[in-house]
C-alpha positions as CSV (number, residue, x, y, z in Angstrom):
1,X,-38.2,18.1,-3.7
2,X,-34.1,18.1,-4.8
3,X,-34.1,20.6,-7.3
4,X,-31.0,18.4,-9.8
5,X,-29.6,21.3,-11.1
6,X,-28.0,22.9,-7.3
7,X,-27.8,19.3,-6.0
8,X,-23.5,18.7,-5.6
9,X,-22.9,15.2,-4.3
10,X,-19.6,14.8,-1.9
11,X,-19.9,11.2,-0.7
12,X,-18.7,7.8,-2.5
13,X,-21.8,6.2,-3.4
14,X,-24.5,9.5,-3.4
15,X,-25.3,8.7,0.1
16,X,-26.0,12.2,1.2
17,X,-27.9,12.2,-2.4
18,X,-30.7,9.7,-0.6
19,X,-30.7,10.5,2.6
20,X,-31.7,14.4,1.7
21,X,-34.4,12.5,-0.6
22,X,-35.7,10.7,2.6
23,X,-35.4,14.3,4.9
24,X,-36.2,16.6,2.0
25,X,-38.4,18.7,4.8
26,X,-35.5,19.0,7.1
27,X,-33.8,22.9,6.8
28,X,-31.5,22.7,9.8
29,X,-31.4,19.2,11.1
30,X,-28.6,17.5,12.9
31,X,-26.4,14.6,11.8
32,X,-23.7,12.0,13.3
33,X,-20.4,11.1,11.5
34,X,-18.8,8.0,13.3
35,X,-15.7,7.6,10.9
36,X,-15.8,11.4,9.6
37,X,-12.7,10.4,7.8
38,X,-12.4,13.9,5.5
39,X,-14.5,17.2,5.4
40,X,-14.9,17.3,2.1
41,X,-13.8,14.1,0.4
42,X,-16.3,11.2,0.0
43,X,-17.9,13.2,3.0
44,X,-21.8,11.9,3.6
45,X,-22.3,15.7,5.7
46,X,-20.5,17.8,3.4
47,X,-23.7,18.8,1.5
48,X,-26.1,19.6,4.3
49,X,-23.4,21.2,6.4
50,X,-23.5,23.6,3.7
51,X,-27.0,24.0,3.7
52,X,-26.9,25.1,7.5
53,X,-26.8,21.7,9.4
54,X,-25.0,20.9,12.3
55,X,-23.7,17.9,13.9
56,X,-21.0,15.8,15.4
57,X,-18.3,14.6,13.5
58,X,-15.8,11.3,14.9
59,X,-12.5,10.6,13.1
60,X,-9.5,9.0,14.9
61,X,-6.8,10.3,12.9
62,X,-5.2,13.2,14.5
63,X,-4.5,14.8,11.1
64,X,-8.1,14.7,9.5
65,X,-9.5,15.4,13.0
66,X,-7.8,18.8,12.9
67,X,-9.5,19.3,9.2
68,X,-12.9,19.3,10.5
69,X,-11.7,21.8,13.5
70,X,-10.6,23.9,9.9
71,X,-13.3,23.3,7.8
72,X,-16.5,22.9,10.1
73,X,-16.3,25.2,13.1
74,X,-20.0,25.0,13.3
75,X,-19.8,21.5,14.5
76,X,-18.8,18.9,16.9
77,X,-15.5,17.5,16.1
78,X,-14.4,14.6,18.0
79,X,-10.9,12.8,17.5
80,X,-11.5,9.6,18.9
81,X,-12.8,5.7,18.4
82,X,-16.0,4.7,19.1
83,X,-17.0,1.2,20.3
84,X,-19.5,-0.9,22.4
85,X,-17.3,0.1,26.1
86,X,-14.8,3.0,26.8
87,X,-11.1,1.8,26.7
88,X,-8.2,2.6,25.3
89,X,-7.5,0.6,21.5
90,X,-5.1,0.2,18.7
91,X,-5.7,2.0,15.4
92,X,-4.2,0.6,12.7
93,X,-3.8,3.6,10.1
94,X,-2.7,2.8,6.8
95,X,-0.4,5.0,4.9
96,X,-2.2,6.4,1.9
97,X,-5.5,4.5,2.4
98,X,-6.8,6.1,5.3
99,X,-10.1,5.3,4.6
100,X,-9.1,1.6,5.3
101,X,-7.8,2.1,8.8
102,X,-9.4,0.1,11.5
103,X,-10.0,-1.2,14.7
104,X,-11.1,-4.9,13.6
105,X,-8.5,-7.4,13.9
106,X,-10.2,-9.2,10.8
107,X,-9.7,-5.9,8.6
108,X,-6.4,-6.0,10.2
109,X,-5.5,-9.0,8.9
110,X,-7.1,-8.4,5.5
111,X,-5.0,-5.6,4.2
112,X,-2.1,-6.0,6.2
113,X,0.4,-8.3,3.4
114,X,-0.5,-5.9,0.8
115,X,-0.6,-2.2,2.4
116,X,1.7,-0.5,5.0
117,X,0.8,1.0,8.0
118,X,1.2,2.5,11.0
119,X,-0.5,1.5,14.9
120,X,-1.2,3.6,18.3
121,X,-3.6,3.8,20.9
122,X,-6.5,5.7,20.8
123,X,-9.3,6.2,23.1
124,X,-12.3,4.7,22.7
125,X,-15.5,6.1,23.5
126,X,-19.5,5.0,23.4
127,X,-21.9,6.3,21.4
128,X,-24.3,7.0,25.0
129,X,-21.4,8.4,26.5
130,X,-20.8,11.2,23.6
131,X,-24.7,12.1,23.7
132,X,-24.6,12.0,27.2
133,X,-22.2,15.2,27.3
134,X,-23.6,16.5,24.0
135,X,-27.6,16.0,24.3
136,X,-28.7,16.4,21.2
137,X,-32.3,17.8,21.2
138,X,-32.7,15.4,18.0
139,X,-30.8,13.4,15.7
140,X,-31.8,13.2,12.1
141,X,-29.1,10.9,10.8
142,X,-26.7,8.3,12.1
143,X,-23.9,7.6,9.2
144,X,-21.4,4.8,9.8
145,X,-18.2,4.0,8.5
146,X,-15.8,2.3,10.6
147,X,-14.4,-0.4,8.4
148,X,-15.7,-3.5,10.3
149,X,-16.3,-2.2,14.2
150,X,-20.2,-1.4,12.8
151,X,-21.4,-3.6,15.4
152,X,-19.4,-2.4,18.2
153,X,-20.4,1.1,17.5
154,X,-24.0,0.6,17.8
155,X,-23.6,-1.8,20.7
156,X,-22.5,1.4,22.9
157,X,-25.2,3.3,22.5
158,X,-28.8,3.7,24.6
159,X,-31.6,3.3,21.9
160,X,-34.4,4.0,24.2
161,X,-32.7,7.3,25.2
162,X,-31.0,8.2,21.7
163,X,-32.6,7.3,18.3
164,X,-31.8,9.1,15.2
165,X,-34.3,9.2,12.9
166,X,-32.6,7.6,9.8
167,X,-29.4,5.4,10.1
168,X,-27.0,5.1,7.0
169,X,-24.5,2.2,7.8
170,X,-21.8,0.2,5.8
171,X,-22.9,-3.3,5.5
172,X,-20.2,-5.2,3.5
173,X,-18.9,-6.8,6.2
174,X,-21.1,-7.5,9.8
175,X,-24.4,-6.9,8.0
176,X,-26.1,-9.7,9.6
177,X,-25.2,-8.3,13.4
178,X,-26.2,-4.7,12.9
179,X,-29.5,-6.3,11.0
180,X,-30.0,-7.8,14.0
181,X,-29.2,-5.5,16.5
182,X,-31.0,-3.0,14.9
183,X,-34.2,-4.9,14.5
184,X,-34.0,-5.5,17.8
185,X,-34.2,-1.8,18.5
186,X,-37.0,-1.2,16.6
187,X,-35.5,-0.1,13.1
188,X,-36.5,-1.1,9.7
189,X,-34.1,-1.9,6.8
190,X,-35.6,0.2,4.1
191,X,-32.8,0.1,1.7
192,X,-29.5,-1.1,0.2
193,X,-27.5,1.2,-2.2
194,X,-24.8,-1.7,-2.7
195,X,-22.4,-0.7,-0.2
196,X,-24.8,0.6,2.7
197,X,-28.1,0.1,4.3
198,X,-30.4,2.5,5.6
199,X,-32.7,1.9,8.6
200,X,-35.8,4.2,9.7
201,X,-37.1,4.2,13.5
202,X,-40.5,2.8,13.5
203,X,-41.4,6.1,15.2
204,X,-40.2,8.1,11.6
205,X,-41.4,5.4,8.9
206,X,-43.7,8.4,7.6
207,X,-40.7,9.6,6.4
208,X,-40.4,6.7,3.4
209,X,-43.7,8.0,2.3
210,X,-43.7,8.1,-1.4
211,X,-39.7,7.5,-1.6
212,X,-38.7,5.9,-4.9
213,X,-34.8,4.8,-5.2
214,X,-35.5,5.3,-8.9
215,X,-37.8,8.0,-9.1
216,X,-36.2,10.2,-6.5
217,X,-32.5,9.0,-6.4
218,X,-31.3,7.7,-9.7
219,X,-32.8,10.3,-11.6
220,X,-32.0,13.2,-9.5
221,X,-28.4,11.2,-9.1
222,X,-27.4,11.6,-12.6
223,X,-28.2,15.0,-13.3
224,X,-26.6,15.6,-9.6
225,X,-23.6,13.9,-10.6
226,X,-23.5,15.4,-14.4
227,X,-23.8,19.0,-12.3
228,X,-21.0,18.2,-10.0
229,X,-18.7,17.3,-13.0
230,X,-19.7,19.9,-14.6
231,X,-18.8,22.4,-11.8
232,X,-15.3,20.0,-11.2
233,X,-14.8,20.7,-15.3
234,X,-14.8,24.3,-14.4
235,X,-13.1,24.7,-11.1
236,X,-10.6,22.7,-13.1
237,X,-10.8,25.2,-16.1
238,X,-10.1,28.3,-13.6
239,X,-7.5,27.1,-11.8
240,X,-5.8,26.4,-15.8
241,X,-6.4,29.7,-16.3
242,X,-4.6,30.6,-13.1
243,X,-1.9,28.5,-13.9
244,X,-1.4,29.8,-17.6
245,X,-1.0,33.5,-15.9
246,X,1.3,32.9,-13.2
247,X,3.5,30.8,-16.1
248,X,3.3,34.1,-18.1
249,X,4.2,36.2,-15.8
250,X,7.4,34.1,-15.0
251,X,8.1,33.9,-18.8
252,X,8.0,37.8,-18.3
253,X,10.1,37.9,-15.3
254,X,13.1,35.5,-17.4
255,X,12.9,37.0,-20.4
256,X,13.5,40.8,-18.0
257,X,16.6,39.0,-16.2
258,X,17.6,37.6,-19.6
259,X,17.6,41.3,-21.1
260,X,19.4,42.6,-17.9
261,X,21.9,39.8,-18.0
262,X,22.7,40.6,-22.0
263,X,23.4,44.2,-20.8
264,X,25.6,44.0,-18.0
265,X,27.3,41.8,-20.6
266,X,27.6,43.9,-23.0
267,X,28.6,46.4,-20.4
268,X,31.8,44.5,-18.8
269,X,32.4,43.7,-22.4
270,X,32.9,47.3,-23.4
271,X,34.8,48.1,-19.9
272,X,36.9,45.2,-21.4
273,X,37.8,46.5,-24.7
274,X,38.9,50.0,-22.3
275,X,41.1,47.9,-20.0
276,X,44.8,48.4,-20.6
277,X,45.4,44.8,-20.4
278,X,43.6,44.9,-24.3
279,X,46.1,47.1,-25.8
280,X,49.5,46.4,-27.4
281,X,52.7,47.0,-25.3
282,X,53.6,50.0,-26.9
283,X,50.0,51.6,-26.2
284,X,49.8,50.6,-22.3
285,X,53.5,52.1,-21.7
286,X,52.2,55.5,-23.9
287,X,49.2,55.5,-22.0
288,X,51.1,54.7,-18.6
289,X,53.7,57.3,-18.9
290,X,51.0,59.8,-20.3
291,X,49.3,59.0,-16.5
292,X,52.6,59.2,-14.6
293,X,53.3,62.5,-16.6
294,X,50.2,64.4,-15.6
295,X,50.6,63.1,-11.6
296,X,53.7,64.1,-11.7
297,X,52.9,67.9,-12.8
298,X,50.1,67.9,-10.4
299,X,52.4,67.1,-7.6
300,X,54.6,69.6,-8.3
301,X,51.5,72.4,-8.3
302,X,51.0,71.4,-5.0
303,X,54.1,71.1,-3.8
304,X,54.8,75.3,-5.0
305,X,51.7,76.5,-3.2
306,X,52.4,74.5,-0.3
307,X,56.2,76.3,-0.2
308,X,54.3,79.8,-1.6
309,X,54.9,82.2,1.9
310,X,51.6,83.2,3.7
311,X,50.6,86.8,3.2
């Protein structure tokens, strides 16, 4: 059972929320991230890597690639595309809304009047090709997110060879293929959140057992969510705090150089009022001829013992 009150939700629509419902017996399981995208952010394996899982994660983009080699050095992380042959492919990244970037030329042609981006060549590699060289003793989940090129992901792979239990794949856009495809390979749509669709193996239906989406999701989910607000609420509070110190301390640190700045200033000014060039005419010349006067006498005491004889 998902104890509510220690359950924090990373991903977009409380995906990792159901599919810890579905493999609540699972302590150490393995998962696969095609379209990892960010560690943390909207991430599906965020929460169970934290719990102690492992797994492979697969993001094109060079810069949240190197995240995961950061932020998950327990895992598999893979900076590449993934498709039904291997090949080399243009990824078209958009700037600001990586999430959007894609292989598929319809996506392509979706967002490109009203978003800018950037394209470049990436290798592309097959799902039955990366478990060849990884072997996974078992898979528990398969997540998919690859804006459009859902199909062509699970076309590479070997389903009598590789089948994770439980498959959690974005179907707004080729649902009707990957229905297919995956029906075809002996998996059985058990659920639509809105925005994905999750498939059991025949060989792991046991694992729906007494799985409610209400009972064990939507419940759980809003005291999940309340929790992880909660917790944001704070961190937010801290880091407040943090930020109310430091500006204290620099208010500290101006008013000190402000203090040192009114002395010095006050200094020069009383050097000032010292200066010759503050007196009256008559003064200066006094005070001059007073200065010459006394040189003058001391030159002269030199000048005798210089002249004195030796003894």
């Amino acid at each position: 059972m998902i104890d509510p009150k220690t359950f924090v939700t990373y991903a977009q629509n409380r995906e990792d929320l159901i599919l810890a419902a579905l493999l609540k017996d699972v302590k150490s399981g393995f998962y696969v991230d095609v379209g990892a995208a960010h560690p943390v952010i909207d991430s599906v394996t965020k929460y169970f890597y934290d719990l102690g899982w492992s797994g492979i994660n697969i993001e094109p983009i060079k810069r949240l690639h190197k995240l995961f080699n950061e932020q998950r050095p327990r895992d598999i992380n893979l900076n590449c595309g993934v498709g039904a042959k291997e090949t080399t492919i243009t990824l078209r990244e958009y700037i600001g809304m990586e999430g959007r970037s894609t292989f598929s030329d319809a996506e392509k042609q979706e967002y490109a009047p009203v978003a800018k981006y950037k394209e470049y060549p990436v290798k592309m590699r097959t799902l039955e090709g990366i478990f060849d060289e990884v072997k996974p003793a078992k898979m528990h989940f398969l997540k998919i997110d690859v804006e459009g090129y859902e199909y062509e992901v699970l076309s590479g792979n070997n389903w009598e060879r590789y089948r994770p239990e439980l498959i959690c794949i974005e179907a707004n856009r080729v649902a009707k293929e990957c229905q297919s495809l995956l029906a075809d390979k002996n998996y059985k749509n058990i659920f639509f959140d809105g925005l994905n669709e999750y498939y059991l193996a025949t060989e792991a239906l046991t694992r729906l057992g007494s799985f409610n989406f209400a009972k064990n999701v939507v419940d759980k989910g809003y005291y999940a969510l309340r929790y992880h607000h909660y917790q944001a609420w704070l961190g937010d509070l801290r880091t407040l705090a943090r930020l109310e110190k430091l500006s204290d301390r620099q208010k500290a640190t101006i008013q000190n150089l402000h203090r040192e700045i009114d002395q010095k200033d006050q200094e020069l000014q009383q050097m000032s009022r010292l200066s010759l060039l503050n007196k009256p005419l008559r003064q200066r010349l006094k005070i001059s001829l007073v200065g010459l006067s006394t040189d003058w006498l001391k030159f002269k005491k030199i000048n005798r013992q210089q002249k004195r004889p030796k003894s």
